[in-house]
N, CA, C and O atoms as a GROMACS GRO file, in nm:
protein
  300
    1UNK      N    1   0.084  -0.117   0.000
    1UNK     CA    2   0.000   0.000   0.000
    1UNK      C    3   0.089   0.124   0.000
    1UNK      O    4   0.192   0.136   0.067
    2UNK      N    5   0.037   0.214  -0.084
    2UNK     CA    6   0.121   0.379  -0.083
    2UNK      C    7   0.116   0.451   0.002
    2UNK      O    8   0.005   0.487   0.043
    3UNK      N    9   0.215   0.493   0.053
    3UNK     CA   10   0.233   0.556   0.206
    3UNK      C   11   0.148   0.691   0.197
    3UNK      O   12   0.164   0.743   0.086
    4UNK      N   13   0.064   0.761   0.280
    4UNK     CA   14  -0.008   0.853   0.270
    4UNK      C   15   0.077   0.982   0.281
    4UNK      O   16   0.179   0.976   0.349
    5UNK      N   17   0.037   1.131   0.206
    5UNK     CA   18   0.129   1.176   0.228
    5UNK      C   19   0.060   1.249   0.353
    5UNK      O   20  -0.050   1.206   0.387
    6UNK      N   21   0.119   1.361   0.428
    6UNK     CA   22   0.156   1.437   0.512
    6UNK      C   23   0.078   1.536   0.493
    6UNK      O   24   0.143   1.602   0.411
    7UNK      N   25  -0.022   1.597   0.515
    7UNK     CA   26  -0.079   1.722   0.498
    7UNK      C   27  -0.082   1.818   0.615
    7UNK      O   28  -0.025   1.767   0.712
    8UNK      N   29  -0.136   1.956   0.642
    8UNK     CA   30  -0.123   2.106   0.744
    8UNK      C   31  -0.252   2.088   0.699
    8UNK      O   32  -0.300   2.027   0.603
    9UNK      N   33  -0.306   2.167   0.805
    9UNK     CA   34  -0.434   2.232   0.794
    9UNK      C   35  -0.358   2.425   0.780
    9UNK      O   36  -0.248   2.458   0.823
   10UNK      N   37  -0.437   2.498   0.724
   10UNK     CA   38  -0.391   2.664   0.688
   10UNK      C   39  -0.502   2.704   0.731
   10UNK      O   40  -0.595   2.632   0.696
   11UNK      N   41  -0.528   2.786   0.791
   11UNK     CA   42  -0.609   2.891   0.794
   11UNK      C   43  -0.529   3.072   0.720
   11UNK      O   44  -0.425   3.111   0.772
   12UNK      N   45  -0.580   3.136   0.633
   12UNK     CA   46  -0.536   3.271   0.634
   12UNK      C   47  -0.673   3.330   0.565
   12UNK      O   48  -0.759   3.271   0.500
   13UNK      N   49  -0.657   3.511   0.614
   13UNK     CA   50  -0.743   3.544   0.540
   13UNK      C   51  -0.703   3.618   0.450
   13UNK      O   52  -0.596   3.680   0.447
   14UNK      N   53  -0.844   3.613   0.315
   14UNK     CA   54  -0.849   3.637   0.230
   14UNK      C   55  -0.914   3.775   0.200
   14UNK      O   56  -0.999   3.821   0.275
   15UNK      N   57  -0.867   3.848   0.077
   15UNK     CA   58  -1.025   3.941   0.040
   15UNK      C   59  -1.106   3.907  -0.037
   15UNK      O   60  -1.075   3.813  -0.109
   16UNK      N   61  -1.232   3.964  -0.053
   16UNK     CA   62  -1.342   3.968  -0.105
   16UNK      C   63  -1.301   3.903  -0.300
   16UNK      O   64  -1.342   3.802  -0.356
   17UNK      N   65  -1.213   4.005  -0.348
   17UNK     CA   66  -1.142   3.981  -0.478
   17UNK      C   67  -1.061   3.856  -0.478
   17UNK      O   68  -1.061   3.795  -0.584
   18UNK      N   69  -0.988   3.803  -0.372
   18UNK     CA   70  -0.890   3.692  -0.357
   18UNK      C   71  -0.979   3.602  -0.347
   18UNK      O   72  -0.936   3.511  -0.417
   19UNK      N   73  -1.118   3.558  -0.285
   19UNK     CA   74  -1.221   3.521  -0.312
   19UNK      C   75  -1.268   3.447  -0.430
   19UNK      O   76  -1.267   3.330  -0.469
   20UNK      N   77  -1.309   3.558  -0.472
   20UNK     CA   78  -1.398   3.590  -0.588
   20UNK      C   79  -1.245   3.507  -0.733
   20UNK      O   80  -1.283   3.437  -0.827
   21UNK      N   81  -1.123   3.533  -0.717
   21UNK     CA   82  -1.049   3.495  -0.813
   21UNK      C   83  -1.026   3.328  -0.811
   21UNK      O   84  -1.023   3.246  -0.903
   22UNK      N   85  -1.012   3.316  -0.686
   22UNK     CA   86  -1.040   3.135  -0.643
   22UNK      C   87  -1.144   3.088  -0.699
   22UNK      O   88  -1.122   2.993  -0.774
   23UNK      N   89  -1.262   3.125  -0.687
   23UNK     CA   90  -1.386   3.048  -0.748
   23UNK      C   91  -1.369   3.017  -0.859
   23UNK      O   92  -1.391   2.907  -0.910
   24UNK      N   93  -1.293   3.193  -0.950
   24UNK     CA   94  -1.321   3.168  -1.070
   24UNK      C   95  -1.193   3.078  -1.151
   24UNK      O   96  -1.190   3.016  -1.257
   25UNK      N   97  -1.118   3.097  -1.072
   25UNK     CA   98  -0.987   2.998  -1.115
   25UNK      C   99  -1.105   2.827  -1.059
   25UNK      O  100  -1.206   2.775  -1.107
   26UNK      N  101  -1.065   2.813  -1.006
   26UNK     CA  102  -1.181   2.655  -0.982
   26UNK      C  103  -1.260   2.627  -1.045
   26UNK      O  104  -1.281   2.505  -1.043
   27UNK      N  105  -1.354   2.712  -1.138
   27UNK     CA  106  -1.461   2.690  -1.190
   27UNK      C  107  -1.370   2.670  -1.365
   27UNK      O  108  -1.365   2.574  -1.441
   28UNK      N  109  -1.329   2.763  -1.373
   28UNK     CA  110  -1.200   2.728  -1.509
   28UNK      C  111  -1.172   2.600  -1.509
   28UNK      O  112  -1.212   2.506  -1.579
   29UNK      N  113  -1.086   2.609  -1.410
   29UNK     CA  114  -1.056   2.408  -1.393
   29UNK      C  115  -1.136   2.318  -1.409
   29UNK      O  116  -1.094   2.204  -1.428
   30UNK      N  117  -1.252   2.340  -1.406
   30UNK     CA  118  -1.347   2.247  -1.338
   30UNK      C  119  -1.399   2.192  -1.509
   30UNK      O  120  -1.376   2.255  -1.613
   31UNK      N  121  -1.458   2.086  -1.501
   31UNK     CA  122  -1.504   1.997  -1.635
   31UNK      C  123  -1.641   1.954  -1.617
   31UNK      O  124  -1.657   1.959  -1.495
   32UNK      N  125  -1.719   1.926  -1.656
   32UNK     CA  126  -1.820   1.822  -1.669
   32UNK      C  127  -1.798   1.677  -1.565
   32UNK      O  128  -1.894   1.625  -1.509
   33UNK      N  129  -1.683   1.635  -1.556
   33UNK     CA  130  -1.619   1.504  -1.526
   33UNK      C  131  -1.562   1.501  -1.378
   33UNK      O  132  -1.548   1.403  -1.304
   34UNK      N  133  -1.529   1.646  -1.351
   34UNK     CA  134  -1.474   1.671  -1.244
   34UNK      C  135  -1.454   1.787  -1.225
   34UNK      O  136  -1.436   1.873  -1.310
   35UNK      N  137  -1.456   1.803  -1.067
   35UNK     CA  138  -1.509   1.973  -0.983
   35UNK      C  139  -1.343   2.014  -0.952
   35UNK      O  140  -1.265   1.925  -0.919
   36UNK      N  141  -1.311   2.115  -0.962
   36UNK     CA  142  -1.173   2.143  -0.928
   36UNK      C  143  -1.227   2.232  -0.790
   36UNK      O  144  -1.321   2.309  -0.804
   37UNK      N  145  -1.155   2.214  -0.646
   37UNK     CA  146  -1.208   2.280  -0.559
   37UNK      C  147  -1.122   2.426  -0.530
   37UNK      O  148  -1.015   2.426  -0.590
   38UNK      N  149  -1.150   2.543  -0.454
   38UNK     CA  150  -1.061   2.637  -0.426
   38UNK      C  151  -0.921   2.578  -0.360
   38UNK      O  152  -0.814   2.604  -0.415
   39UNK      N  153  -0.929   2.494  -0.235
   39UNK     CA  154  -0.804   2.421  -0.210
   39UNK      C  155  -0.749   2.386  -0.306
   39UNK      O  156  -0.640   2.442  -0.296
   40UNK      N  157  -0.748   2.328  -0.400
   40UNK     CA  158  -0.656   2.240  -0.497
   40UNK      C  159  -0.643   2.348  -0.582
   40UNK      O  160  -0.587   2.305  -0.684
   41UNK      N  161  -0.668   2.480  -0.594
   41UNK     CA  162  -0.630   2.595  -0.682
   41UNK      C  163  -0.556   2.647  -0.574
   41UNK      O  164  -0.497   2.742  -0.626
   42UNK      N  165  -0.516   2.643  -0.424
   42UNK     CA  166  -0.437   2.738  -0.348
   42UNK      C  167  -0.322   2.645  -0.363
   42UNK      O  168  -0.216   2.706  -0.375
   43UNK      N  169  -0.308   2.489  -0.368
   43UNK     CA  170  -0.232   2.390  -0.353
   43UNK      C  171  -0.137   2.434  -0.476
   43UNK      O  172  -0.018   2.462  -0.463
   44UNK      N  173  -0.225   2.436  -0.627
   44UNK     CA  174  -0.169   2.411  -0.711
   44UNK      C  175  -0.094   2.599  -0.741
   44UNK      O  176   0.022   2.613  -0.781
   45UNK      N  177  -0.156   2.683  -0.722
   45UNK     CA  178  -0.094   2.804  -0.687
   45UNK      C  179   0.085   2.806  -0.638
   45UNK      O  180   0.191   2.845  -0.687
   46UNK      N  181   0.045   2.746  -0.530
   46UNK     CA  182   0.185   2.744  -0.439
   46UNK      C  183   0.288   2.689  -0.522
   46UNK      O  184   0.384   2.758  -0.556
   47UNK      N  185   0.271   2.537  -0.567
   47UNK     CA  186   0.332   2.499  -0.689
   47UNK      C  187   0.406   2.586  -0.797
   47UNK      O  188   0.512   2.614  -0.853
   48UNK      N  189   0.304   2.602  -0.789
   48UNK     CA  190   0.326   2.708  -0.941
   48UNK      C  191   0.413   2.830  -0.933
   48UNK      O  192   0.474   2.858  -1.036
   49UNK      N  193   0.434   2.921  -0.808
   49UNK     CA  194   0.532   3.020  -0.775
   49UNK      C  195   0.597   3.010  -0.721
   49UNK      O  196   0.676   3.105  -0.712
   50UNK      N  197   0.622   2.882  -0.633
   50UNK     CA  198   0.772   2.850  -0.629
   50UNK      C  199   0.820   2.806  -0.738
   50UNK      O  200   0.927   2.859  -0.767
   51UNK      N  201   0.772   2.709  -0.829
   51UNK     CA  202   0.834   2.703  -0.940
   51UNK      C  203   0.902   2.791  -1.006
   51UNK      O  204   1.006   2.772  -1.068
   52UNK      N  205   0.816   2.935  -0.988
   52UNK     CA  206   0.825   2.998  -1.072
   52UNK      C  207   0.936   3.097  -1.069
   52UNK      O  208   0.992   3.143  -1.168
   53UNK      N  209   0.969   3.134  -0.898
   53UNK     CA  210   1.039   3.179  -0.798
   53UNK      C  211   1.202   3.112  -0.817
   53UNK      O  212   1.311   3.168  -0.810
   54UNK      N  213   1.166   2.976  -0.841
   54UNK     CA  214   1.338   2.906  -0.846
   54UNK      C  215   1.338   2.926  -1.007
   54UNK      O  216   1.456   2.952  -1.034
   55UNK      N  217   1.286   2.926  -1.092
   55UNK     CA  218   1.341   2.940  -1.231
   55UNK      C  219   1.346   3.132  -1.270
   55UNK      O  220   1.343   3.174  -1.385
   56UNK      N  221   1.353   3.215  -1.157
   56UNK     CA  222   1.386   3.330  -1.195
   56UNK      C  223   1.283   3.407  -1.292
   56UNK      O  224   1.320   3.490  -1.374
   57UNK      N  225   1.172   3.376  -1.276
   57UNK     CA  226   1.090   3.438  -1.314
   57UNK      C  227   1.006   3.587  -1.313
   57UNK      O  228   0.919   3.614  -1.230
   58UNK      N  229   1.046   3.667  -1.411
   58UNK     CA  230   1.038   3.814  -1.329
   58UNK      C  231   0.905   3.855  -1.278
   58UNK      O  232   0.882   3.934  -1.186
   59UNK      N  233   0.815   3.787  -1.356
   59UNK     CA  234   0.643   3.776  -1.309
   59UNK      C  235   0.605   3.777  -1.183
   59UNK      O  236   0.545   3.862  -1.117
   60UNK      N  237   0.643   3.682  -1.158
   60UNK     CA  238   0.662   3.624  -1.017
   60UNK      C  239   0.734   3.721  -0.933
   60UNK      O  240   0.679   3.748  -0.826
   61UNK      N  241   0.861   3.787  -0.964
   61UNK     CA  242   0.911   3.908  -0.833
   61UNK      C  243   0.810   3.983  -0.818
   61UNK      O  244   0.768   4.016  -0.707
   62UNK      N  245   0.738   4.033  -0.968
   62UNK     CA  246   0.676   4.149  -0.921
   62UNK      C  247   0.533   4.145  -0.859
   62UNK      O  248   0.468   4.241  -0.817
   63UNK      N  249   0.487   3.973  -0.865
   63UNK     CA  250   0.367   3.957  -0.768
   63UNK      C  251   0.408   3.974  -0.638
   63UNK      O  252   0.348   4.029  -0.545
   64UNK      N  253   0.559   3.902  -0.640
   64UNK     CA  254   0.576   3.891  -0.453
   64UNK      C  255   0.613   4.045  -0.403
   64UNK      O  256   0.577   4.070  -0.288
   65UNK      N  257   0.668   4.133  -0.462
   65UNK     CA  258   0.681   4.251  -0.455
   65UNK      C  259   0.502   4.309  -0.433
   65UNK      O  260   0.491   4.357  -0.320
   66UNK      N  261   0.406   4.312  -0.490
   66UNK     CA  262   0.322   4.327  -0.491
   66UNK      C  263   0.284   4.294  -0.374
   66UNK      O  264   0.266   4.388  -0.297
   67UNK      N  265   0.258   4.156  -0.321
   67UNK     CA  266   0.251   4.093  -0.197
   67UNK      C  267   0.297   4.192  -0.077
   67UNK      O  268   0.235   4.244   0.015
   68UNK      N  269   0.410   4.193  -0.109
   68UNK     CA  270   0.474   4.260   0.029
   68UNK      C  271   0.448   4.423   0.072
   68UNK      O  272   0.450   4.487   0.177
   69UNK      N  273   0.420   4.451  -0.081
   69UNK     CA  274   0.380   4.618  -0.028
   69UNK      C  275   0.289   4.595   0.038
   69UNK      O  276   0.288   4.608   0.160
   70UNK      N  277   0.193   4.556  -0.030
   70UNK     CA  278   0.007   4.546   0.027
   70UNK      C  279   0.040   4.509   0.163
   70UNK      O  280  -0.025   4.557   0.256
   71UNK      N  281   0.134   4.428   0.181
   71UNK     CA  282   0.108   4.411   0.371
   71UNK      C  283   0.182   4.494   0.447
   71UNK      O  284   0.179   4.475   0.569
   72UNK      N  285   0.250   4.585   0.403
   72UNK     CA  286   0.316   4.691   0.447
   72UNK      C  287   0.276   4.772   0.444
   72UNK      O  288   0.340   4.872   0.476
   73UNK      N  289   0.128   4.779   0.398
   73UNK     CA  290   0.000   4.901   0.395
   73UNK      C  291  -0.083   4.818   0.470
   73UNK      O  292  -0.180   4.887   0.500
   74UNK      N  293  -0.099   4.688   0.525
   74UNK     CA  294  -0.140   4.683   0.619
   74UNK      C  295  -0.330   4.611   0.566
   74UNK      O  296  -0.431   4.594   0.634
   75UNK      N  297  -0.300   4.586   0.414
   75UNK     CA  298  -0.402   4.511   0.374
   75UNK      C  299  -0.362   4.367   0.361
   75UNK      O  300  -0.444   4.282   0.325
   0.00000   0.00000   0.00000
């Protein structure tokens, strides 16, 4: 049998727009065949910018740059 992996539980909050972009990223994903949920769009997110983060991606600085102001304004 395949060893199970390891999962966290997260709690963080979100806004209204960060929201609203999850659904619609999930609902994109999503098929006839199968439901893509907001978790598995935050899962596959994370994926995706570290990836994006170790291959030097300038997209990616300027989201995390983005990131960091906004919480340095305290949103």
């Amino acid at each position: 049998m395949a060893k199970k992996e390891k999962s966290k539980r997260l709690q963080v909050v979100i806004t209204e727009e960060q929201d609203s972009l999850l659904t619609k990223t999930a609902y994109q994903l999503s098929n006839s065949e199968r439901l893509v949920s907001k978790s598995e769009v935050v899962r596959l997110g994370i994926e995706m910018l570290n990836r994006a983060i170790e291959d030097g991606d300038e997209e990616a600085k300027e989201l995390i740059e983005k990131l960091v102001d906004s919480e340095d304004e305290g949103t």
